[in-house]
C-alpha positions in Angstrom: -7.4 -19.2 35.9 -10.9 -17.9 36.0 -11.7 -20.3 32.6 -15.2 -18.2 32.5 -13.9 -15.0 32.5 -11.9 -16.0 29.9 -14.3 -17.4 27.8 -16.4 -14.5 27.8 -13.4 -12.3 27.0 -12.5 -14.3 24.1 -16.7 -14.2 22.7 -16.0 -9.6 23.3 -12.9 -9.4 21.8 -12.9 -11.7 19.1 -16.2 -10.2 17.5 -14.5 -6.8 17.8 -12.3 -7.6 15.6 -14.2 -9.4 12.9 -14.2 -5.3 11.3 -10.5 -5.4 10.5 -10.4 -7.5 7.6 -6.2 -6.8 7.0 -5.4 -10.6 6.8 -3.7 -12.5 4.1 -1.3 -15.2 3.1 1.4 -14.5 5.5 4.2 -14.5 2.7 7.1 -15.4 6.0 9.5 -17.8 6.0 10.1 -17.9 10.1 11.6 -21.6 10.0 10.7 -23.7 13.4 14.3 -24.6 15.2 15.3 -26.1 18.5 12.0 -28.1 18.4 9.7 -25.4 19.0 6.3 -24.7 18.5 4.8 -23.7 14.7 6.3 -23.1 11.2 4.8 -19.7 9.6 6.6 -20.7 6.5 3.7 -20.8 4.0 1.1 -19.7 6.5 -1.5 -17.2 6.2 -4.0 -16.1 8.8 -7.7 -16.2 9.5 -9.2 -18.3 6.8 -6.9 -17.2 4.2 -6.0 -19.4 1.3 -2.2 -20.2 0.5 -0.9 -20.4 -3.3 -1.5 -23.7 -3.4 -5.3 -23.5 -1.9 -4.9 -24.5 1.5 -7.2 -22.8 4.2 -5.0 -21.5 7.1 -6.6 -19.5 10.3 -5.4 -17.9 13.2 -7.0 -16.4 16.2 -8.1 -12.9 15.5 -8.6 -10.8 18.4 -8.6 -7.3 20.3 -6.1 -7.1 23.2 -9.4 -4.3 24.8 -11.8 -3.3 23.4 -11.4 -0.1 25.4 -10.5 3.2 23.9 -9.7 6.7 24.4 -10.8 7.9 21.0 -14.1 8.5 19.8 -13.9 7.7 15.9 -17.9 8.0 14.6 -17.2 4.7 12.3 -15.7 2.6 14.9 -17.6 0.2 17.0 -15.0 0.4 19.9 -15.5 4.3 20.4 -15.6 5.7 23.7 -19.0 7.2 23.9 -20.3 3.7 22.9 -22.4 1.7 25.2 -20.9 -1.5 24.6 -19.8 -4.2 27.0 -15.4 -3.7 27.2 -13.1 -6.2 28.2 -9.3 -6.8 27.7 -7.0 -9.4 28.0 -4.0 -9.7 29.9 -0.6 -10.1 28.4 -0.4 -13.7 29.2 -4.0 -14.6 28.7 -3.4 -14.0 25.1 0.1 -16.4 25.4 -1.5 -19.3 26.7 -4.4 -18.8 24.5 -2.3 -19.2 21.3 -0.5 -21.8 22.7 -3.5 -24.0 23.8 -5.1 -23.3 20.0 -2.7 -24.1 18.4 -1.6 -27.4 20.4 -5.2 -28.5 20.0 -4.6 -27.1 15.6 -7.4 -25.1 15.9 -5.0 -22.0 14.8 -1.7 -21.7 12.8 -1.2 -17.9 14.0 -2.5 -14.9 15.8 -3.6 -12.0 14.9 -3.6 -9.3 17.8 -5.1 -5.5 17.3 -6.5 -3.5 19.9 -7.9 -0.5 20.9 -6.2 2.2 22.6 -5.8 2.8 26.4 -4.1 5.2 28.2 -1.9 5.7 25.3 -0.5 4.7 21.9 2.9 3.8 23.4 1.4 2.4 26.5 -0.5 0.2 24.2 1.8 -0.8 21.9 4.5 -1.9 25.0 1.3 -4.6 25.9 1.3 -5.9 22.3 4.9 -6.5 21.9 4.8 -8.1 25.2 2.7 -10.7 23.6 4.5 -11.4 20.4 7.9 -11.2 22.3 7.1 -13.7 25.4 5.4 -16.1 22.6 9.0 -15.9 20.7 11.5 -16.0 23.9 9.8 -18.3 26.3 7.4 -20.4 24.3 9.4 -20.5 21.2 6.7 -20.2 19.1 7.6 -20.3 15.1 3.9 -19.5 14.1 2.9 -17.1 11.9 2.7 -13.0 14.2 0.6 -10.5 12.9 1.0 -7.2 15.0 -2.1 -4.1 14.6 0.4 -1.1 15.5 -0.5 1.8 16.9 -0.7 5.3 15.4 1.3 7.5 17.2 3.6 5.0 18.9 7.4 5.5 18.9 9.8 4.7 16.3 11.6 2.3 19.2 8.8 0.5 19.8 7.9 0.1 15.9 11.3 -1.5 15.8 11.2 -3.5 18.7 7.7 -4.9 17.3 9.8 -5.8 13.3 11.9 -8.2 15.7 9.2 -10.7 16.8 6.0 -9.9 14.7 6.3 -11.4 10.7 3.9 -8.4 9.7 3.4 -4.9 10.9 0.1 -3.0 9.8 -1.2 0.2 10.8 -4.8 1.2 9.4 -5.2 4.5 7.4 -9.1 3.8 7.9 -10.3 6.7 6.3 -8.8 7.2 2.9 -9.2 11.0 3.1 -7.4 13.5 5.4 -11.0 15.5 4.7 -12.9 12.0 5.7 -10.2 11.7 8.8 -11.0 14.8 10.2 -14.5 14.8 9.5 -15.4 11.6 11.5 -12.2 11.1 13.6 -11.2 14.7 15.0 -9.2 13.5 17.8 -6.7 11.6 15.3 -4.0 13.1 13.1 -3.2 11.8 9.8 0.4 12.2 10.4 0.3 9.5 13.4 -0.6 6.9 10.9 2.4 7.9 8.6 4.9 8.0 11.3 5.0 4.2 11.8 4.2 3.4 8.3 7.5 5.2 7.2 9.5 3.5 10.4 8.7 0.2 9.1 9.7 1.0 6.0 13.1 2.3 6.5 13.6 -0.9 9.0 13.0 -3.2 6.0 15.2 -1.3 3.9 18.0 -1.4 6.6 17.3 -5.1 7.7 17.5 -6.0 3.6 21.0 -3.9 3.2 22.6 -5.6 6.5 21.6 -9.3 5.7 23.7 -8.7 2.9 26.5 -8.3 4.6 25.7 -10.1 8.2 23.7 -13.4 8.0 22.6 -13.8 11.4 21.3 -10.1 11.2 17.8 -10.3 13.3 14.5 -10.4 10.7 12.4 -7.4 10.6 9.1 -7.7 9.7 9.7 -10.4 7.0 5.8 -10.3 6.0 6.5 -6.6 5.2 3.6 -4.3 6.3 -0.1 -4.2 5.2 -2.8 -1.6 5.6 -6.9 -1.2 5.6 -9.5 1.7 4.2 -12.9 1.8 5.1 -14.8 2.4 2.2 -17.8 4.1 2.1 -18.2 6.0 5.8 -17.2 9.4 4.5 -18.5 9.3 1.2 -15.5 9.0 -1.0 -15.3 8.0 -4.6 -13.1 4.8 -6.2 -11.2 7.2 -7.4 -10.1 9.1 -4.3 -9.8 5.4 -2.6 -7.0 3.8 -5.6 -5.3 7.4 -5.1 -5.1 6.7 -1.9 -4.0 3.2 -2.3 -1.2 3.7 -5.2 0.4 6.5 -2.8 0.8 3.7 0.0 1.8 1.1 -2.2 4.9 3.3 -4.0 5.6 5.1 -0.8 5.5 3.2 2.0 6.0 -0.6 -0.1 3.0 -1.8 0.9 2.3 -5.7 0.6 -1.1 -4.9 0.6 -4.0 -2.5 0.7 -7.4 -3.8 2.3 -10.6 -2.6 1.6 -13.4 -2.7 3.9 -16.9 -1.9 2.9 -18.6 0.3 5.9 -20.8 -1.6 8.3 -23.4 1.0 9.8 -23.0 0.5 13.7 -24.9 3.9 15.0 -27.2 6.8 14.0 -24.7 9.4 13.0 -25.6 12.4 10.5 -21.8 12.3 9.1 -22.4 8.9 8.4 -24.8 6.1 6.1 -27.7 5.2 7.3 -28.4 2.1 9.0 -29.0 -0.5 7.1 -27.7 1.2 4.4 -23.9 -1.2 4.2 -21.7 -0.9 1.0 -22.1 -3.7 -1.4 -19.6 -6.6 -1.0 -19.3 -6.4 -5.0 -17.9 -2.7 -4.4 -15.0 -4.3 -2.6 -14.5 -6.9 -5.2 -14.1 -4.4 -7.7 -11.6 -2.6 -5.8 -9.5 -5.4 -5.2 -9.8 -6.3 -9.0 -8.5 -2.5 -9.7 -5.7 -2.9 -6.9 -4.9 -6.3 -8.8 -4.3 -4.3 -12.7 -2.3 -1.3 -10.9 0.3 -3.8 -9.3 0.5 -6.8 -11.6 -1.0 -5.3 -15.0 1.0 -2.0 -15.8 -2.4 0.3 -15.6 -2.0 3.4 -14.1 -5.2 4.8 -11.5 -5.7 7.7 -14.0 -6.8 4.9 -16.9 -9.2 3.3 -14.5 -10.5 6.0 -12.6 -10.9 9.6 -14.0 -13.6 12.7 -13.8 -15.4 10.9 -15.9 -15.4 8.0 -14.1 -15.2 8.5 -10.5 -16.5 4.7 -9.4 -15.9 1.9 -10.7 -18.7 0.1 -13.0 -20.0 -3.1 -10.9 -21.7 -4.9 -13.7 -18.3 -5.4 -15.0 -14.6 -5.9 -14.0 -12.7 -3.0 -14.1 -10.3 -4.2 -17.3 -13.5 -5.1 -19.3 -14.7 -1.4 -18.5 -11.4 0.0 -19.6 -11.4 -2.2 -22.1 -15.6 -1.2 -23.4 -14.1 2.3 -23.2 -10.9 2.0 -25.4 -12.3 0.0 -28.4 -10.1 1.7 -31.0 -7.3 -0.2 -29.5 -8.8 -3.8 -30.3 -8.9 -6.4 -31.9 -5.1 -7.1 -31.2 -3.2 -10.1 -32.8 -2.1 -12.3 -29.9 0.5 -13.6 -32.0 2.1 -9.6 -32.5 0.7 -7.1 -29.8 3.4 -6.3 -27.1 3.3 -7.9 -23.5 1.6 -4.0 -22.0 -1.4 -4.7 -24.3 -1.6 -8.3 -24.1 -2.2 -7.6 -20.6 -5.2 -5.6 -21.5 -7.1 -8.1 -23.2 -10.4 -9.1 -21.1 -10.2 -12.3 -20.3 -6.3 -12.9 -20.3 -4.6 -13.1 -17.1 -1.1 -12.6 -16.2 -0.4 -16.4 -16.1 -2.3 -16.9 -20.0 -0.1 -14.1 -20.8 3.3 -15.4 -20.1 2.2 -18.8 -21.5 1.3 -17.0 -25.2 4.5 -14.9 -25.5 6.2 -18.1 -24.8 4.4 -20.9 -26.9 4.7 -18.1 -30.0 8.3 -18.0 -30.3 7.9 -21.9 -31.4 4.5 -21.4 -33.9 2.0 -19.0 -34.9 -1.3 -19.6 -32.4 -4.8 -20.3 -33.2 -7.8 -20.4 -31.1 -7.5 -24.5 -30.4 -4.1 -23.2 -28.8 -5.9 -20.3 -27.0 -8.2 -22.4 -25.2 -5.8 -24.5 -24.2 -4.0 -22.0 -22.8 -7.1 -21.0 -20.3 -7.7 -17.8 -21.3 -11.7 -16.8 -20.9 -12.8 -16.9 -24.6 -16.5 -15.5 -23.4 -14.8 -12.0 -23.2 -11.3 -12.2 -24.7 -12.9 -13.4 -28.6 -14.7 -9.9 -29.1 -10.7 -8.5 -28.4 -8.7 -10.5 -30.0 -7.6 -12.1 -33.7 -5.2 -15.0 -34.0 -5.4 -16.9 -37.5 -8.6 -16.2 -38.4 -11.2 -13.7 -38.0 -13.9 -16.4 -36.6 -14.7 -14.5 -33.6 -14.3 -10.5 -34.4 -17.4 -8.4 -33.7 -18.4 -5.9 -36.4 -18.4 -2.5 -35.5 -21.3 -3.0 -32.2 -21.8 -0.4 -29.6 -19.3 -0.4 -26.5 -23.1 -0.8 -24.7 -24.2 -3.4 -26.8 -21.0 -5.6 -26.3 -21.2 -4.8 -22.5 -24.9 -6.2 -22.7 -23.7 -9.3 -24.8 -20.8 -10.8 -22.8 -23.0 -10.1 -19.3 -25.7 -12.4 -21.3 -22.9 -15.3 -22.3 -21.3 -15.0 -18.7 -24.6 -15.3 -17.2 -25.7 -18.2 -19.3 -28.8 -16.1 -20.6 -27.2 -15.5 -23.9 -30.3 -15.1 -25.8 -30.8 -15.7 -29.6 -31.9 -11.9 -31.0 -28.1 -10.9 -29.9 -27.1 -13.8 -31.5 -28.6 -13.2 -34.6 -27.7 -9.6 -34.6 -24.0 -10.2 -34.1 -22.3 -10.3 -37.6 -19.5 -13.1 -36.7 -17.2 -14.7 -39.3 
């Protein structure tokens, strides 16, 4: 083995695939039998964090960074001058093995770019996956990029060994897709997408009935958007996003903020990358529409097509709604509740349970953990001790970024009427 050819392999590919950012706990439970090697149960991948807050990683990497497309946003494209490389099949096997034997990984992640063709490249990443499985009986958490436009055999063959499938929509509008990709169709990214699906379904009905029926894709399927190359709102991104999430079952949605990579007139300037804040607040948004009953249109409308980034979006909602608040946390319904700046769905469960037994003050609210710097200007328990009197939706904005901040000053604090 050429142990400098592989090296500088590794240094290409590896930093070609620092862009996909599709990574997360790994949610399989791939138990490790026959003494093999690895346990994905619990797992994530590339310096995730677990439930419990344990840092996991897993080698990230391209299997080429060679492609037949030429996609304006991507750093792999064909017309760019870049140094390519690619592994072979088992270059990739030993190098998972020898990582993790020396626990410097607890997985792989494996993507790549496209040579030849989608089917042709999808064969050489299954080969991976399924000789790590079969002959090195590796237990260890799989993460397979598929390929748009590869067949639905393939997409099932990759369920078998891989604990999650993704396929990146990268462009969150068909209008974006075809602007800066015109070589791709958006109906090769929904063909495998809708495979996977319908193989989860099927695997789910079957276990029923046959226990040793063969996992699929346990880690369900993931996808990305690259926000900010083709100049598309929030709004039109958490479309996007709900329409993946209802109809494909999506585990999860990535977001990527745009890293400029070449002088383009379709696209940013250089220099010119999309705020890591932007990304936090679209995560926050995904967070209310799958775990907090809000619907996109509540969040996100005509009159607010981004989302406000001096504030999280539920305090923005929130700002904009004041004729709903203050609500009694000891008689609001659980969809409100939910509403409350400041409460999260954990605080929430805990209050609906602790007041079947007693009526709740604000001793018992802090206890609880909810984040009385924003939840007090929104709430009455039993007293009125922390109700604002009748202050702009601005004002309030201005006050609680001056108490999170620690620069609460004493004019606002003077000026608030507080009982």
């Amino acid at each position: 083995m050429d142990y400098e050819r592989i090296k500088e392999k590794l240094s290409i590919l590896a930093d070609a695939a620092k862009y996909d950012v599709s990574c997360s706990s790994s949610g399989s439970k791939r138990k490790n039998t026959s003494n093999g090697l690895g346990d994905s149960s619990g797992m994530g991948i590339c310096h995730s964090y677990t439930e419990d807050g344990r840092c996991v990683s897993l080698l990230k990497i391209l299997l080429t960074n060679h492609c037949i497309f030429d996609c304006a946003y991507c750093v792999t494209r064909k017309s760019n001058d870049i140094k390519r490389a690619a592994f072979k099949v088992q270059e990739v096997v030993d190098l998972t093995i020898n990582f993790y034997r020396r626990n410097y990984i607890e997985g792989l992640f494996l993507s790549s770019g496209i040579f030849k063709d989608a089917d042709y490249t999808m064969e050489r990443l299954i080969q991976v996956a399924k000789k790590l499985r079969l002959e090195e009986n590796f237990n260890g958490y799989i993460h397979l990029k598929s390929i748009p436009g590869a067949s639905d055999e393939l997409m099932r063959e990759a369920g078998l060994y891989a604990d999650r499938l993704s396929v990146n929509i990268e462009i969150p509008t068909k209008s974006g897709l075809k602007l800066l990709a015109p070589d791709k169709k958006h109906e090769d990214f929904i063909k495998p997408m809708e495979k996977v699906k319908n193989e989860i379904i099927q695997y789910k009905q079957e276990s029923k009935l046959i226990k040793s029926t063969p996992k699929y894709a346990p880690a369900g399927q993931s996808t990305q958007m690259i926000v900010g190359a083709s100049g598309e709102s929030d709004r039109d991104i958490m479309y996007s996003a709900t329409f993946f999430y209802k109809k494909y079952n999506m585990k999860r949605v990535y977001y990527s903020g745009y890293v400029p990579v070449t002088n383009d007139s379709r696209l940013p300037a250089m220099g010119s990358q999309v705020p890591l804040l932007r990304e936090n607040r679209l995560y926050q948004t995904d967070w209310l529409l799958r775990f907090y009953d809000f619907d996109v249109r509540e969040l996100l409308n005509e009159d607010h097509l981004n989302l406000d980034l001096e504030v999280d979006p539920k305090l923005s909602w929130a700002l904009r709604n004041r004729h709903l608040f203050p609500v009694d946390v000891n008689r609001v319904d659980k969809h409100l509740l939910l509403r409350v700046p400041g409460i999260g769905l954990k605080s929430v469960n805990k209050i609906l349970l602790a007041r079947k037994f007693r009526k709740l003050n604000w001793e018992h609210l802090k206890n609880i953990g909810i984040a009385m710097n924003r939840a007090k200007y929104f709430i009455t328990c039993d007293s009125r001790e922390f109700e604002v009197i009748e202050p702009s939706s601005e004002y309030l904005k201005n006050v609680i970024l001056s108490t999170s901040s620690g620069k609460f000053r004493k004019d606002i604090s003077s000026q608030l009427s507080l009982f």
